[in-house]
C-alpha positions as CSV (number, residue, x, y, z in Angstrom):
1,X,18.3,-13.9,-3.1
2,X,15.4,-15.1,-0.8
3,X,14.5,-13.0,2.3
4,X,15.6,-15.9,4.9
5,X,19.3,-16.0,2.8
6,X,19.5,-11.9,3.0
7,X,18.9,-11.8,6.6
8,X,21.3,-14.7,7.3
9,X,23.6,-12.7,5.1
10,X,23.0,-9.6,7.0
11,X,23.7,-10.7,10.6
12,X,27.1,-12.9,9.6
13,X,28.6,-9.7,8.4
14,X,31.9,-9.3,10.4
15,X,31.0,-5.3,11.5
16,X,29.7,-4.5,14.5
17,X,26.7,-2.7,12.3
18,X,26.3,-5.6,9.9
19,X,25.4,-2.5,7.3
20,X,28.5,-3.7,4.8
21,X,26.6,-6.8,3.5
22,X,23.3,-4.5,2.9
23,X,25.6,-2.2,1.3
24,X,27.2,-5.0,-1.0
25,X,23.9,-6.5,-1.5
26,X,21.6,-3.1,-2.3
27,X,24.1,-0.5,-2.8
28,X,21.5,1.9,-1.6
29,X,22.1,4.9,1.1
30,X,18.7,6.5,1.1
31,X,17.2,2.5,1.9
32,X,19.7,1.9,5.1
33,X,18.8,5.3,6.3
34,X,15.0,4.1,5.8
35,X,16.0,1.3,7.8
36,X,17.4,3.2,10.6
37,X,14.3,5.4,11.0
38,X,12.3,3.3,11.4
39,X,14.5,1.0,13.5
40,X,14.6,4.2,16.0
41,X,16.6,5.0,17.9
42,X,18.9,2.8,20.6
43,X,16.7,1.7,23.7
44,X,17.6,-0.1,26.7
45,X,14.4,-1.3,27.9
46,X,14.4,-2.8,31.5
47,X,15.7,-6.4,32.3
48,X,14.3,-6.9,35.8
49,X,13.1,-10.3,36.7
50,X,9.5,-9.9,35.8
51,X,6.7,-9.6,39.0
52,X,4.0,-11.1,37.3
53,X,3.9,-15.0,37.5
54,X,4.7,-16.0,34.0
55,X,2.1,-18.3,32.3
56,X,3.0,-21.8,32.1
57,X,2.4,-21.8,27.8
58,X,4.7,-18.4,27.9
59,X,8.7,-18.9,26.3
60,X,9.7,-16.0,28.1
61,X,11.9,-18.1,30.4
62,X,13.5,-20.1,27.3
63,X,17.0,-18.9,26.9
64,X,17.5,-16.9,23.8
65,X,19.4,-19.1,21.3
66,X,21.7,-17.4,19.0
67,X,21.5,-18.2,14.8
68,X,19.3,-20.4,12.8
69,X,21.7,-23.0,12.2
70,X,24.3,-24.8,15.4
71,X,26.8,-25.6,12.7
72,X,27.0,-21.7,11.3
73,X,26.0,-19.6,14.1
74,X,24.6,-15.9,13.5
75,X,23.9,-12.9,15.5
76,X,20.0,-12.5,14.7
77,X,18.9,-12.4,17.8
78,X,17.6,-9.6,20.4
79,X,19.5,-9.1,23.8
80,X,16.6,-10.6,26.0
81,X,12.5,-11.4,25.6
82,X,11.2,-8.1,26.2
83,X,9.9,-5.7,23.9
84,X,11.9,-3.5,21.6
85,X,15.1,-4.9,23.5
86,X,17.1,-5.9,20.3
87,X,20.5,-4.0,18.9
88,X,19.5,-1.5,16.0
89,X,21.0,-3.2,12.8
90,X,19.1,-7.0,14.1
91,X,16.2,-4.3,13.9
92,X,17.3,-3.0,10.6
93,X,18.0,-6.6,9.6
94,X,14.3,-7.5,10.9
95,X,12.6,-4.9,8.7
96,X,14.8,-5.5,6.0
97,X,13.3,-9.5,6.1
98,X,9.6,-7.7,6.3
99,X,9.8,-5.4,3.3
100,X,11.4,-8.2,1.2
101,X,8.9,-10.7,2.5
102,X,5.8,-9.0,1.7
103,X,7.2,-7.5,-1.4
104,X,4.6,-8.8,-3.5
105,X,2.0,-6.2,-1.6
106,X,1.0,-2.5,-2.1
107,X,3.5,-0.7,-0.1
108,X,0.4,0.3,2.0
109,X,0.0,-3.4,3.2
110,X,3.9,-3.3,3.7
111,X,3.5,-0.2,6.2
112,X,0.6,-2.2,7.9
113,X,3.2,-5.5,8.8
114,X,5.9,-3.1,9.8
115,X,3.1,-1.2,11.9
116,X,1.9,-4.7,13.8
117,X,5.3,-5.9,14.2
118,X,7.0,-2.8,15.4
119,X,3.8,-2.6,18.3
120,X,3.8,-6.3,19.0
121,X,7.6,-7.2,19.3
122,X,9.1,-3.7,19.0
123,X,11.3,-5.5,15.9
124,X,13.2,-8.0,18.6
125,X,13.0,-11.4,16.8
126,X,13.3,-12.6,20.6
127,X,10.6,-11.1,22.4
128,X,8.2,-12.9,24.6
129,X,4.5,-12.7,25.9
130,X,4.1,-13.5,29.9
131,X,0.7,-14.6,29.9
132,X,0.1,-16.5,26.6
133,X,2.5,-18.1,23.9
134,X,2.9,-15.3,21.8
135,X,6.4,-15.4,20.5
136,X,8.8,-13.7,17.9
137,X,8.7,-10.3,15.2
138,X,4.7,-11.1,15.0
139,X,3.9,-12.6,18.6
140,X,2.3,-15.6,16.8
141,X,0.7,-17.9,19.2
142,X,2.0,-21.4,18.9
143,X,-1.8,-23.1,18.0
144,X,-1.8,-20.3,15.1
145,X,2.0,-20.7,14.4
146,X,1.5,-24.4,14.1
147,X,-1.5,-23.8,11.3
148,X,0.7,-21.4,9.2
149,X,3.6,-23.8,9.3
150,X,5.9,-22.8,11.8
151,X,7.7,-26.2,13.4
152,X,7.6,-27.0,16.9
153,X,10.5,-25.5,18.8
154,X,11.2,-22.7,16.0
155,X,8.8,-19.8,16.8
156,X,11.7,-17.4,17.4
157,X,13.3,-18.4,14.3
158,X,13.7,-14.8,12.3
159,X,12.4,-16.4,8.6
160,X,9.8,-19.0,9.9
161,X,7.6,-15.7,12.2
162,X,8.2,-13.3,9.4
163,X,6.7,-15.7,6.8
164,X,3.9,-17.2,9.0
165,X,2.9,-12.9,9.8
166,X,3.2,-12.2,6.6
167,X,0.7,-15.6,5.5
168,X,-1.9,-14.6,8.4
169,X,-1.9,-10.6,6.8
170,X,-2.5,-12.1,3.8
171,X,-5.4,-14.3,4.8
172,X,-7.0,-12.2,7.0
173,X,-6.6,-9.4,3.9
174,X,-9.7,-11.6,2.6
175,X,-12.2,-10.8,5.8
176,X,-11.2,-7.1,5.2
177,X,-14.6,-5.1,4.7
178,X,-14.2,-4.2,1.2
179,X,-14.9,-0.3,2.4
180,X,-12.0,0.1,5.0
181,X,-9.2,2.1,3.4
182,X,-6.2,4.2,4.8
183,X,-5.9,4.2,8.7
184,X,-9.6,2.1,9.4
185,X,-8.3,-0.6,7.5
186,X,-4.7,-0.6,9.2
187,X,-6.5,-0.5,12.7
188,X,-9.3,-3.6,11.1
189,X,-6.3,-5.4,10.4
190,X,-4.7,-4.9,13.9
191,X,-7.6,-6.1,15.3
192,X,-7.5,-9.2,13.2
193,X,-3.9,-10.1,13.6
194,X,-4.6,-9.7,17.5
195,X,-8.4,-10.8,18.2
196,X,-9.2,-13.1,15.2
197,X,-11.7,-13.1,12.9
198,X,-14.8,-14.3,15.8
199,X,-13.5,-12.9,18.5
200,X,-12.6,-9.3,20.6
201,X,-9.9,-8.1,23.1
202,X,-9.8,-4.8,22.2
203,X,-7.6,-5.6,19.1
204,X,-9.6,-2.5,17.0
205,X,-9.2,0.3,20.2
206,X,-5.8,-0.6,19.7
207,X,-5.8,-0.9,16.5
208,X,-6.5,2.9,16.5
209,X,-4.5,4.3,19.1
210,X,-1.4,2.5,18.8
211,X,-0.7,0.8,15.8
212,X,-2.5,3.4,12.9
213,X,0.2,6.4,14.5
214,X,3.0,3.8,13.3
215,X,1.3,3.2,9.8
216,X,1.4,6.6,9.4
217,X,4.9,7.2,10.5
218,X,6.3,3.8,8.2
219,X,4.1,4.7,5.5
220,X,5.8,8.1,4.8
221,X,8.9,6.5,5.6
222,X,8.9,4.0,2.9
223,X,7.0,5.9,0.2
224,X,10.0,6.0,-1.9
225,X,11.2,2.4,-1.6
């Protein structure tokens, strides 16, 4: 079953959890509860009308649209565009889409994607920049979205920002110093995913401080997967 088909799968379950159809599908305990933990645990991040003016490229004012497809409508969505603000088993369902797409990677690299996407988005398929375009799991700017296939109109779409993350990892996996190993090379590839290959706004400081704590924390997490 593809990635895009479980996820679908996933959110359509008729349980307020969704956890019966990875259950049915995996028939695996000790992977849901890896799910969970790294999920976290329930947040209810602040709605309030933002006081910054909102760029004019920024979705965050698009209303969130529920489900891939209008004829079979699903509940993979988050609860508004702010980070992190997204029920735990879309999260779980979110990760689930991760590990599956890049499942062709060192579980290393694997830890690195879940790393960048649980700092960028906070695993809410809906969130939103303010100041730039940077939409979805990966906050994937839409010039960048545009060059690793993502169609107009679907940066929010779960399968479309998973794959396009997962293409850019793999791509900028090639301007990887060949030296950087361990947490260097998760914070190198923060800064890649978030400054580009020519450019910097800090992506490696942050790199460091935020994102290589949450490599270490998925990496030990997923070890036995």
């Amino acid at each position: 079953m593809a990635a895009s088909s479980q996820i679908t799968s996933a959110s359509q379950a008729g349980n307020k959890s969704g956890l019966d159809t990875y259950k049915s599908y995996l028939n695996k305990e000790q992977y849901l509860s890896i799910l969970q933990n790294i999920a976290g645990p329930q947040t209810a991040p602040s709605r309030k009308t933002p006081k910054i003016q909102i760029s004019k490229n920024s979705h965050f004012n698009e209303p969130i649209n529920v489900g891939f497809n209008p004829n079979k409508p699903t509940n993979i969505s988050g609860r508004s565009r702010f980070w992190s603000d997204a029920d735990t088993h879309i999260k779980m369902a979110v990760i689930h889409g991760i590990l599956e797409e890049s499942s062709g990677l060192p579980i290393e690299d694997k830890a690195i994607l879940l790393a960048i996407a649980q700092h960028e988005s906070g695993f809410n398929p809906d969130a939103a920049s303010m100041s730039t375009s940077a939409s979805g799991i990966f906050q994937i700017i839409d010039e960048t979205g545009g060059a690793l296939g993502i169609l107009k109109g679907k940066h929010f779409d779960v399968n479309e920002n998973i794959k396009a993350g997962v293409i850019l990892y793999k791509e900028n996996l090639g301007l990887l110093p060949r030296n950087l190993q361990g947490t260097n090379k998760a914070a190198y590839m923060y800064k890649l995913h978030h400054d580009g290959p020519t450019k910097d706004f800090g992506g490696l400081k942050i790199g460091h401080s935020k994102v290589v704590p949450l490599y270490k924390k998925f990496l030990g997490a997923i070890k036995d997967i």
